[in-house]
N, C-alpha and C positions, 0 to 999 in steps of 0.2 A: 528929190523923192525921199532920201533918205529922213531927212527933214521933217516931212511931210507925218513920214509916216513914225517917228520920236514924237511930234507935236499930238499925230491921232490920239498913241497909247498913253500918254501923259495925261491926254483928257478923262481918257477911259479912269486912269486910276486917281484922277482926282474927284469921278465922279461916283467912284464906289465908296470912297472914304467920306463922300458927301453924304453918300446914301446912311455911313455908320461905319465903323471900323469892324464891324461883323459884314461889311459889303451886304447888306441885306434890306428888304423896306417890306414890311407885310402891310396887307390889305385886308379887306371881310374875305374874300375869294381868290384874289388876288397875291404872288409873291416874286417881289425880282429877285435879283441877284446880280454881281459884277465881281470882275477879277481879272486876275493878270498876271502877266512874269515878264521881265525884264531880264534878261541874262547878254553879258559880254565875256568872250575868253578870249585869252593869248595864246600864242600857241608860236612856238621852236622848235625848228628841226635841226638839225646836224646830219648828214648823209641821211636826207628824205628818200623810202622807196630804194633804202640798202646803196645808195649813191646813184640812183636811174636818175631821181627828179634835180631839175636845177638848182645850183647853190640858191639858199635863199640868208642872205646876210642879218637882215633885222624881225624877222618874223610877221605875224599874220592876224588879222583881228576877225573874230566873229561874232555878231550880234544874233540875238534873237529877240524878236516879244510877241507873245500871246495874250492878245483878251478876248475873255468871253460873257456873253450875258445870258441871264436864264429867268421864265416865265414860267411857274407854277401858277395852274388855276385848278382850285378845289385841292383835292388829296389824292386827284386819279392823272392829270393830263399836265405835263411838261412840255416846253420847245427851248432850245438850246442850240448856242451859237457861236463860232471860234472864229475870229482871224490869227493868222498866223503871216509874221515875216522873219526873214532869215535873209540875213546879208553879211556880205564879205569885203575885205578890204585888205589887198597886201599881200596876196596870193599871188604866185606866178602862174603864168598859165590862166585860165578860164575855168572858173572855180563852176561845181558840180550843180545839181539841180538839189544834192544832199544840203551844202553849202549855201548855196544863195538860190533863194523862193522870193521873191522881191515882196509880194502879199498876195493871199490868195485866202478863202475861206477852210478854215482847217475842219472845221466841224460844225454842223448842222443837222440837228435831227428832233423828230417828233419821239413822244416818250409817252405808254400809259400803263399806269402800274395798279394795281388792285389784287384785292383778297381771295384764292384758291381754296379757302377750306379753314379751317382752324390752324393758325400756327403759320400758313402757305401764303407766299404771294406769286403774282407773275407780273413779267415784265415787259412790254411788246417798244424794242425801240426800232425806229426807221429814219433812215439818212446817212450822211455822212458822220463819221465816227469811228475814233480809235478803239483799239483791242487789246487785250491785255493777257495772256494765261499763265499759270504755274510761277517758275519763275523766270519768265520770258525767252528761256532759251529759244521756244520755238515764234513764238507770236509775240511781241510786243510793243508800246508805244517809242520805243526808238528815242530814249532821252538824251543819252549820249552824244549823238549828233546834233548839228544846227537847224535841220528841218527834221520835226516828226513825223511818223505818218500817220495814214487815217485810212479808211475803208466806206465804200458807198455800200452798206448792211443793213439788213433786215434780223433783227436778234431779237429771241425769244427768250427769256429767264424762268427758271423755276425756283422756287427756294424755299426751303423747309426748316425745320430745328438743326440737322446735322446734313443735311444736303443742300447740293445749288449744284441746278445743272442752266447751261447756255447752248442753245441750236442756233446756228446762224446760216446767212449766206451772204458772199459779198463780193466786191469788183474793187481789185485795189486800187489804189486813188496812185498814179505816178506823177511826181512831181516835176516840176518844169520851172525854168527860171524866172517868165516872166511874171505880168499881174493878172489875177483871175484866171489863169489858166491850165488849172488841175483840173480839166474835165474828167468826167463818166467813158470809163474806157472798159471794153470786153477784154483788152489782151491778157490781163490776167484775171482770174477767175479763182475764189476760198469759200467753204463749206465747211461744217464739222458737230460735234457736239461733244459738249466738255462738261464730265463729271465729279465734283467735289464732295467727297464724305469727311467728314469732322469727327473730329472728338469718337475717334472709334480706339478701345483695347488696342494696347502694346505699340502701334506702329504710328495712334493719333490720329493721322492725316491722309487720305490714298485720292489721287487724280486721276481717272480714266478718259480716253479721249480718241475718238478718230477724226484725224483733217484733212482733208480734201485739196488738192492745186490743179489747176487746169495755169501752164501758161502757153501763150501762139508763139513767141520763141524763148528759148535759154541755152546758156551756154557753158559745156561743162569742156575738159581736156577733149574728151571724147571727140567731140563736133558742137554741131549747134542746130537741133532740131525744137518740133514740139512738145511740150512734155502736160504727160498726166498724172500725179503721184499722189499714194495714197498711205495717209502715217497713221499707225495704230499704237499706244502707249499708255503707260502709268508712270505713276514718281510717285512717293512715299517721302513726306517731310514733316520734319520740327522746328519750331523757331521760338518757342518760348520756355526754355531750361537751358540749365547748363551747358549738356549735350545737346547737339543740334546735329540735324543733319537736312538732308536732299539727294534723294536717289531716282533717276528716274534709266527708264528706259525703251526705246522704242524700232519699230522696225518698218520701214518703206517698199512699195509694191508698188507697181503700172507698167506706164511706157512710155520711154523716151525714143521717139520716130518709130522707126521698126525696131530699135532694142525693149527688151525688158530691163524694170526697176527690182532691185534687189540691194537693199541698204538699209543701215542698221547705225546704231548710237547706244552708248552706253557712261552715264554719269554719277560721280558722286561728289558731295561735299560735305565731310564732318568735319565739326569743331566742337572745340571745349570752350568754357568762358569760365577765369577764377571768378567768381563773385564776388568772394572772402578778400579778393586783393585789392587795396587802396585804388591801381589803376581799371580793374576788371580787364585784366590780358584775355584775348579771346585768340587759340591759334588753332590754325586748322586746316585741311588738305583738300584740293580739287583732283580728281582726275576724270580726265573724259577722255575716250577711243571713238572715233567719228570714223565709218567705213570711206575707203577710197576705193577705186577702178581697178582691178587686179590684173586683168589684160582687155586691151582695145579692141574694136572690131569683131569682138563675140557674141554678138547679140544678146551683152546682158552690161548694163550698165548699175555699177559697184558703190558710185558717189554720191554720201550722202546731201540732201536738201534740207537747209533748217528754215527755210519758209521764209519767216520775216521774225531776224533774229534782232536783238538790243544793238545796237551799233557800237558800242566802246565795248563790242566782246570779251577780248582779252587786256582789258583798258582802258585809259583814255586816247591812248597811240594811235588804238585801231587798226594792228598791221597786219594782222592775220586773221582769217576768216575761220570758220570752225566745219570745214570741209577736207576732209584725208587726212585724219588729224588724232597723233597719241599725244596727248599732253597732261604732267602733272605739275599741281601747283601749290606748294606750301604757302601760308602766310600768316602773319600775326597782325592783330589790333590793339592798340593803348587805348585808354578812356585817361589821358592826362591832366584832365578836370572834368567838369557838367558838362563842358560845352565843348571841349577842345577832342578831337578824336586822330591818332598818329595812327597810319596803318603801314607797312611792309611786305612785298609779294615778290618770289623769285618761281619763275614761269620757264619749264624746258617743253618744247617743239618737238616731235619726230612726224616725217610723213607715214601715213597707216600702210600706204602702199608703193613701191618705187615708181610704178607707171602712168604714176597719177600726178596731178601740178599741184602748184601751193595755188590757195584763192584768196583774194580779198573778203571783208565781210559782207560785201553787196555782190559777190558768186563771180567777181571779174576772175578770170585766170592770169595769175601774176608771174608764175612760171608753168613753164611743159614738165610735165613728168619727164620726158627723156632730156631735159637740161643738165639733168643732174642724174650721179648713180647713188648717192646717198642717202638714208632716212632722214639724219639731220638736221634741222633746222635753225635753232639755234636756241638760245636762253634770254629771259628776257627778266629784268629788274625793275621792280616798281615800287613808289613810294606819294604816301597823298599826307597830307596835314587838311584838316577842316575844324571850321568852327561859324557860328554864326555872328553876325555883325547885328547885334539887336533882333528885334521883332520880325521885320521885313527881309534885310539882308545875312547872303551870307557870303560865305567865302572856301575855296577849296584852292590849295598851291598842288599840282602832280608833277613827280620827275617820272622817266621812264630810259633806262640801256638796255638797247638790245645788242647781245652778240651774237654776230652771224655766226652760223654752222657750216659742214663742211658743203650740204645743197645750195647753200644762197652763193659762194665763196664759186662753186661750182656753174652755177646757172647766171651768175649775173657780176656786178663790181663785186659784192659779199660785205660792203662797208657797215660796220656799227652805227647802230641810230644812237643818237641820243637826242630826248623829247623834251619839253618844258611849257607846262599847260597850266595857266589860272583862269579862273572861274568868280566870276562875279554876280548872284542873282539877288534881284530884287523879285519879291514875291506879294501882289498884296491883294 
């Protein structure tokens, strides 16, 4: 199978390069398109899972490859088309549905786009289809990991000179290991509408947004009922000067079983960038406060839901999810030439609330609040080198130490990670 499916994407990408090294072919009415990605990582643990998960002596391989093709007719009506595989090798244990998607259709959806007004367009797409907002803390395509995801959606676009707003509705797409079969499932259920103003006085850029979750189970410390949550929010960002920043902030409301939702998030990122310096050093500070469960059993449940966050949250490690969670994070960036980028990140952990567990970044609970009587967590060190390999490839080397705190030390072995992650993608 594996084979099988190297031989498919190979074809794919020899037959976009056929079509032009722009992967394009125009017609009178008619327009294709082809593409793809190739990416393979390595990946080293040293005490996996704080020492839970078994030694694993030589590490682990994951592949991916996405191709897709796309049908323009005229300047109003699109259809577009994704396979996605994702495979593992070398794993212990029985690698995730995150990990290994053997093939399955990642995206497919009809598209029609036309003029609102002077200046205005709209956008009506329907199908299968990734999502994208802000900067993904809440909603995103999930690069980070080996399977991305997608959503079966019905999305509306507006977009104007300094506005773009998006309404949607959708059925998330859960992934499964075998072939073809990511079907259309109700258990969970997203809504929302997301507002973009531009180029506005002093602050630039402001995001308005409320998002909707319906799911039939989850599971927090608490217990494991049905939950219905609803996020209301802005951010406020720059990304083109010196100074840069991203601040957002939001606040959660519904029901989880018979409890009520009450939870809240609060983030920021500024940085500076010398420009004037040979390497352009850019350093700059995160911190986010993520509400946790403050007492069980009260009919009010405290823990925040980030919906469907970026998967390499706090990295590429991936070891903490951004649920009951103070954490600040300095770091700096090299631009060592055009193309070589050094970055460095030191990341401290505190649980928000004592009664509340650590979570993974897919909302698994990794410890009980009551494991442990500490906030602590632990500190974590990270460091990437990237550059690209020509046109097509490129290349990323990531290390990661985490040292446990006195909660992991508490609740579990408490052993130190140490990570070791390369990245290889071909892109064409």
């Amino acid at each position: 199978m594996k084979i099988f499916i190297t031989f498919f994407f190979l074809l794919l990408a020899y037959a976009a390069f056929a079509q032009d090294t722009t992967a394009s072919r125009s017609g009178k009415d008619l327009q294709f398109d082809f593409g793809g990605e190739v990416r393979y990582q390595y990946f080293y643990f040293k005490h996996q899972d704080w020492g839970e998960a078994p030694a694993d002596k030589d590490g682990f391989l994951l592949a991916r490859y996405l191709g897709h093709a796309g049908l323009r007719a005229g300047s109003h009506f699109r259809a577009f088309a994704e396979l996605q595989s994702s495979v593992s090798s070398g794993q212990p244990g029985k690698p995730s549905a995150v990990d290994e998607n053997t093939l399955d259709l990642h995206q497919a959806y009809l598209e029609y786009s036309g003029l609102a007004g002077s200046g205005k367009t709209i956008v009506l797409r329907m199908g299968r289809q990734e999502l994208s907002y802000g900067s993904q803390r809440l909603v995103a395509v999930r690069e980070g990991p080996n399977n991305r995801q997608a959503f079966d959606a019905a999305k509306l676009v507006f977009a104007a000179k300094k506005l773009k707003t998006d309404l949607f509705y959708a059925n998330y797409v859960i992934a499964r290991s075998n072939i073809f079969d990511d079907r259309f499932s109700n258990a969970i259920r997203f809504w929302g509408v997301y507002h973009m103003f531009n180029a506005l006085p002093v602050i630039q850029n402001l995001d308005l947004y409320y998002l909707g979750l319906y799911k039939k189970t989850t599971t927090f410390d608490e217990g494991k009922s049905p939950e219905t949550r609803h996020s209301i929010g802005g951010r406020i960002w720059k990304t083109k000067a010196a100074l840069r920043y991203d601040m957002e902030g939001l606040y959660q409301f519904g029901d989880f079983g018979s409890s009520r939702i009450s939870a809240w998030t609060l983030s920021s990122n500024i940085s500076y960038t010398f420009l004037q310096n040979k390497f352009k050093p850019q350093a700059g500070l995160k911190i986010e406060a993520i509400s946790g469960d403050k007492t069980q059993d009260d009919g009010k449940l405290g823990t925040f839901n980030p919906l469907f966050p970026r998967g390499a949250y706090f990295g590429l490690a991936a070891l903490i999810g951004p649920y009951n969670l103070l954490d600040a994070h300095p770091y700096v960036q090299l631009n060592l030439s055009k193309e070589l980028v050094f970055a460095v990140d030191y990341d401290m952990f505190w649980r928000m609330q004592k009664n509340d567990g650590l979570y993974a970044v897919n909302g698994k609970v990794l410890y009980a609040g009551n494991a442990g009587s500490s906030r602590q967590i632990g500190r974590q060190l990270g460091a990437s080198l990237e550059f690209p390999l020509g046109k097509y490839f490129s290349f990323k080397q990531e290390f990661t130490w985490f040292n446990a705190g006195k909660y992991l030390k508490q609740a579990g072995p408490g052993k130190d990670i140490l990570m070791t992650g390369s990245t290889l993608t071909f892109r064409f």
